[in-house]
C-alpha positions in Angstrom: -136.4 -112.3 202.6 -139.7 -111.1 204.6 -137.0 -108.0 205.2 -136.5 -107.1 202.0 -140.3 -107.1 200.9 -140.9 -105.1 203.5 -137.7 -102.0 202.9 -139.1 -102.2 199.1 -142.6 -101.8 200.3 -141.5 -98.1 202.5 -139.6 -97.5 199.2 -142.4 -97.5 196.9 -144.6 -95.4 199.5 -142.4 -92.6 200.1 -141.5 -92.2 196.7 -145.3 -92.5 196.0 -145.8 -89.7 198.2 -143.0 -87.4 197.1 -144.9 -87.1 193.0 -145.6 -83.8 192.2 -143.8 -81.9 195.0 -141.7 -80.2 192.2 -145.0 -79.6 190.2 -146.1 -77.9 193.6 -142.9 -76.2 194.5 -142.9 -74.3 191.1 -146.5 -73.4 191.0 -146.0 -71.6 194.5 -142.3 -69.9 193.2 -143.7 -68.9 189.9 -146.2 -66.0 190.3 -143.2 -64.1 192.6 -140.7 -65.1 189.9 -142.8 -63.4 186.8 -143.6 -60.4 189.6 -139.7 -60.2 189.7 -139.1 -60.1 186.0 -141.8 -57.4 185.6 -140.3 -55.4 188.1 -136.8 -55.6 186.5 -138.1 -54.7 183.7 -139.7 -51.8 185.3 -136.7 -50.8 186.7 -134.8 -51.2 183.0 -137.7 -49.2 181.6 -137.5 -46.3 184.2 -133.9 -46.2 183.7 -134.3 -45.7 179.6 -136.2 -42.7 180.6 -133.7 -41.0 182.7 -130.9 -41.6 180.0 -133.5 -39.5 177.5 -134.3 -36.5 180.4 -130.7 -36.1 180.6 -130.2 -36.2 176.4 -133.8 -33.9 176.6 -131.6 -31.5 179.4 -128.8 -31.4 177.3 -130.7 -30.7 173.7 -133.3 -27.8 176.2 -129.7 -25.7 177.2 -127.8 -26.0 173.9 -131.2 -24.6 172.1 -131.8 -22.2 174.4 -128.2 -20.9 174.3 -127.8 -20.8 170.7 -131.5 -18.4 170.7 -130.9 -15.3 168.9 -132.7 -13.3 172.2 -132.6 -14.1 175.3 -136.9 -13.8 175.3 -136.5 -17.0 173.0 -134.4 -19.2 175.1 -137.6 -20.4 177.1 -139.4 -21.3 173.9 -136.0 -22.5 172.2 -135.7 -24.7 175.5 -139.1 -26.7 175.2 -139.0 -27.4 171.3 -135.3 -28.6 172.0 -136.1 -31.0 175.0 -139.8 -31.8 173.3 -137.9 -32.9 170.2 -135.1 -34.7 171.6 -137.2 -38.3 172.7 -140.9 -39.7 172.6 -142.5 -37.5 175.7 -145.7 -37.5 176.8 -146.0 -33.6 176.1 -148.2 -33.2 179.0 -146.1 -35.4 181.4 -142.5 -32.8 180.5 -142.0 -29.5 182.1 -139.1 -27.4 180.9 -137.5 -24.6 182.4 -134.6 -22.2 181.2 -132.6 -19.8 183.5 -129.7 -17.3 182.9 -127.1 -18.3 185.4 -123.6 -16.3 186.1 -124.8 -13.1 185.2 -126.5 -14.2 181.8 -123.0 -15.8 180.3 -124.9 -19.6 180.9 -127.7 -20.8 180.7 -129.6 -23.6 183.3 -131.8 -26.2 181.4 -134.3 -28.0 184.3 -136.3 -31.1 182.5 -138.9 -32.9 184.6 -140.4 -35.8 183.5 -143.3 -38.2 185.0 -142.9 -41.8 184.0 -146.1 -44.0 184.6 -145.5 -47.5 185.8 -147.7 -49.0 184.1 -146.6 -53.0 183.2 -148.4 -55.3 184.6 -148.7 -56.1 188.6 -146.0 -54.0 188.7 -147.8 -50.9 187.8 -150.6 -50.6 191.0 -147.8 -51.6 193.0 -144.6 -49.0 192.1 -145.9 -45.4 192.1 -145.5 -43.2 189.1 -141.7 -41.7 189.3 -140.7 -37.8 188.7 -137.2 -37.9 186.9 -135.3 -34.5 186.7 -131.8 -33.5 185.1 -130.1 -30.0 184.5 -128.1 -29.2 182.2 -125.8 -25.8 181.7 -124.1 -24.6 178.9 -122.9 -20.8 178.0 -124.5 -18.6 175.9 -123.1 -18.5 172.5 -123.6 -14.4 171.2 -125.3 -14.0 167.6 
């Protein structure tokens, strides 16, 4: 009997000392879960962006080729790639070139995106997304 009290007693002080491990387990796991969930996020938000430079790439060429004169297609080119998405009209740079002799046309869109979510935005740098985009010049 004097066995059994005493396996019941290191019971009931090991499981005593084992409260609140969980409690402590998820309060250390936690913050670097939430940092990993911003970051995804970051990622997914990044990723949105470079969808719309390419749509923006597309819209800057098909504007510019469809320009009545070829000293328009620069111009044509911004308001197309400005008007495509929701850019920061400082943070977009749009360049048009002839290519193959004048028959096409090269549409360049650059676009900074801040990373600026919580944590994750002092800790990812700012990131410079570019896409091209060439179509041919349709004649008036």
């Amino acid at each position: 009997m004097a066995r059994r009290e005493s396996r019941h007693r290191f019971e009931a002080a090991v499981t005593r000392g084992d409260a609140g491990q969980a409690t402590v387990e998820l309060a250390m796991v936690l913050p670097l879960v939430v940092l990993l969930l911003l970051l995804v996020a970051q990622v997914a938000l990044v990723a949105r962006d470079q969808v719309a430079v390419v749509h923006a790439a597309r819209e800057a060429a098909r504007a510019a080729a469809v320009a009545e004169r070829a000293a328009d297609r620069g111009a044509a080119a911004t308001r197309g790639a400005r008007a495509s998405g929701s850019f920061d009209p400082d943070e977009i740079d749009v360049r048009a070139e002839p290519v193959e002799g004048g028959r096409r046309i090269r549409a360049t869109v650059r676009y900074t995106v801040r990373t600026n979510l919580p944590l994750v935005g002092a800790l990812v740098p700012d990131v410079d997304l570019v896409a091209d985009a060439v179509m041919r010049v349709e004649q008036p």
